[in-house]
C-alpha positions in Angstrom: 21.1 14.4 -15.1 17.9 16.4 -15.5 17.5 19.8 -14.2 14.3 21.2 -12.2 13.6 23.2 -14.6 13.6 20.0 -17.3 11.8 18.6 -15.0 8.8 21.5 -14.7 8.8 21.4 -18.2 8.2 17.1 -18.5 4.8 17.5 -15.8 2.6 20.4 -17.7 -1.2 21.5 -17.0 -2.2 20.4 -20.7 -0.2 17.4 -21.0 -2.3 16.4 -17.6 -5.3 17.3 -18.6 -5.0 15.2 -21.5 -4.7 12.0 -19.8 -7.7 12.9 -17.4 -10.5 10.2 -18.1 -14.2 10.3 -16.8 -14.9 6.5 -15.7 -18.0 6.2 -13.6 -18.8 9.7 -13.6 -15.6 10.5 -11.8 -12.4 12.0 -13.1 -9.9 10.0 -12.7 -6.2 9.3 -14.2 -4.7 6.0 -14.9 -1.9 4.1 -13.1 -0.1 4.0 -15.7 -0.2 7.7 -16.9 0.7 9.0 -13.1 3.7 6.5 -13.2 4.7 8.2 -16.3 4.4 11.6 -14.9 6.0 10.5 -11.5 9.0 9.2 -13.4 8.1 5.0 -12.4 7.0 2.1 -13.6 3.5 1.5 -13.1 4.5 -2.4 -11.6 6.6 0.2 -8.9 3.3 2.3 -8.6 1.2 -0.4 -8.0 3.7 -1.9 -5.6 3.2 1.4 -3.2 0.0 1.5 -3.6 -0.6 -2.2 -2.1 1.9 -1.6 0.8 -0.2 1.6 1.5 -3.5 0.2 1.5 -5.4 2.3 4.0 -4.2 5.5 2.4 -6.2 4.7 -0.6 -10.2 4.7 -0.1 -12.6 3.7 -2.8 -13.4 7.8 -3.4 -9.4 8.1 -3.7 -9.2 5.0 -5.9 -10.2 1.7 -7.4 -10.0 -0.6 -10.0 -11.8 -1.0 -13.3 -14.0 -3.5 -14.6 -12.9 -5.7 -16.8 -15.3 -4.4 -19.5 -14.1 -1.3 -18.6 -10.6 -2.3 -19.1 -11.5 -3.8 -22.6 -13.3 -0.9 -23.7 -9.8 1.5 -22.9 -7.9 -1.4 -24.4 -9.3 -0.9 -27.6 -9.5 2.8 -27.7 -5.9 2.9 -27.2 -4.9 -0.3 -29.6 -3.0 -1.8 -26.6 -2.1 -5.3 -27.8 -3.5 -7.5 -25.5 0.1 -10.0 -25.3 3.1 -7.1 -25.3 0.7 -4.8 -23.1 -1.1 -4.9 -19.5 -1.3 -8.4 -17.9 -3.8 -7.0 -14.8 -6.8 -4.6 -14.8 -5.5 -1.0 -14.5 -6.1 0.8 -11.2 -7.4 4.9 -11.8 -7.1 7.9 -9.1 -9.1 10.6 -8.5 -7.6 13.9 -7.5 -7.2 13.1 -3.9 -5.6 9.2 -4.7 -3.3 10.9 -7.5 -2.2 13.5 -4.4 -1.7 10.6 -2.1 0.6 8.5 -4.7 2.5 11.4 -4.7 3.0 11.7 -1.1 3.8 8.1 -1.0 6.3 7.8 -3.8 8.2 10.7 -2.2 10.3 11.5 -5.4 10.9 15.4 -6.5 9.1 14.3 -9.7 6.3 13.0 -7.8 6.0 16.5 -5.9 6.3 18.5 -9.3 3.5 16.1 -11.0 1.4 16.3 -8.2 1.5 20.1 -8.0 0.1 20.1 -11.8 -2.1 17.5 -11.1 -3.9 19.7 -8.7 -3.6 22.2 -11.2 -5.0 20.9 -14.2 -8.2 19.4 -11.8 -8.2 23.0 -10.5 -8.5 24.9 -13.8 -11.4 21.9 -14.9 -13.8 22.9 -11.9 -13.1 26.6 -12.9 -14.2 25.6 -16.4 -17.3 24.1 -15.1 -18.1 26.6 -12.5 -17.8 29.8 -15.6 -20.3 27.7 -17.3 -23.0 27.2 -14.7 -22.5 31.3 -13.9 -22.8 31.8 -17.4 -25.8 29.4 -17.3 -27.7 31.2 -14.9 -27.2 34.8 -16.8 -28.4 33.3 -19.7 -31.9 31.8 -17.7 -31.9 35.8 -16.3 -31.7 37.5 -19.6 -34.4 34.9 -21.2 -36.5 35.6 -18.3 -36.0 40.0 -18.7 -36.4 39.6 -22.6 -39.5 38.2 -24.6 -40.1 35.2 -26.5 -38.1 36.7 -30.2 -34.3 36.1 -29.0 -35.7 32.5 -28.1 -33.2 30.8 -30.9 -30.4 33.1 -29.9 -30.9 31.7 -26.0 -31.2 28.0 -27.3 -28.3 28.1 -30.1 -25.9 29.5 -26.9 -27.0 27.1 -24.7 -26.2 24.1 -27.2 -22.6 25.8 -27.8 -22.2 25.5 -24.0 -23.6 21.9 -23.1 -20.4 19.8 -23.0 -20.1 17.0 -25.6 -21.6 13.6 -24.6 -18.6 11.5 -23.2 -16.2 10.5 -25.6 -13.2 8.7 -25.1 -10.1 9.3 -26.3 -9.4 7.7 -29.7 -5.6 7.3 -30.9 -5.3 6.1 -34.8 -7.4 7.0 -38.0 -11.4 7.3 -37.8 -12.5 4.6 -40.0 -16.3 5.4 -39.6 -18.6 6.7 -42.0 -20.7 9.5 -40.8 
């Protein structure tokens, strides 16, 4: 039998933040990563979900395209007869916190409690940035033309990368 603490340590900020995925322009986490960090099977997860159908909006959750799922299928080498048979459902913040209350499992409430944490400490991340941002636009504008370069090369260090997916395997492309 696990502990709490065991448990704690299984659902962590990092390992969350990890799995968080921006489809659509939202971030979102799959069904089958929040059934692993509620301790179920995603068929279980899925099961809830359906018998809670109004609990789950189209801002708390929805499905993906099957281009979608493709594209994921082959960033994550998923074999396509030993792996998913449907088109993976993904939940924002508020439809992960919903599963959570819906599953009813101490795991569930643990994971959701990092959940909110790891989306948390993102926005912080992108709020520092846009304050950051805007000092940067006020010392540009207090400061002549010369430190131009200097102003450009920071902001380039803090634009975020184009979207990227994550990639599991060797990188087999030239560059």
């Amino acid at each position: 039998m696990k502990t709490k603490s065991k448990q704690l340590a299984l659902v962590s900020v990092p390992m969350i933040e990890r799995r968080i995925l921006i489809v659509r322009g939202c971030k979102v986490l799959l069904d089958s990563d929040l059934a692993d960090l509620y301790g179920v099977e995603t068929r279980v997860l899925n099961q809830a979900v359906s018998r809670n159908k109004d609990r789950f909006p189209k801002d708390f959750m929805f499905r993906l395209t099957k281009d979608e799922a493709k594209f994921l299928t082959s960033q994550f080498v998923i074999s396509s007869y030993g792996g998913r048979r449907h088109i993976p459902y993904v939940f924002t913040e508020y439809g992960a916190l919903m599963l959570a209350n819906t599953i009813k499992s101490e795991r569930a409430v643990q994971a959701s409690i990092a959940i909110v944490r790891a989306f948390v400490q993102l926005r912080e991340t992108l709020s520092a940035n846009k304050e950051l941002a805007k000092k940067l636009d006020e010392l540009e504008k207090k400061y002549n033309k010369q430190f131009a370069v200097v102003f450009d090369a920071i902001r380039q260090l803090m634009t975020p990368p184009k979207e990227r997916p994550r990639k599991i395997g060797f990188n087999t492309e030239s560059k």
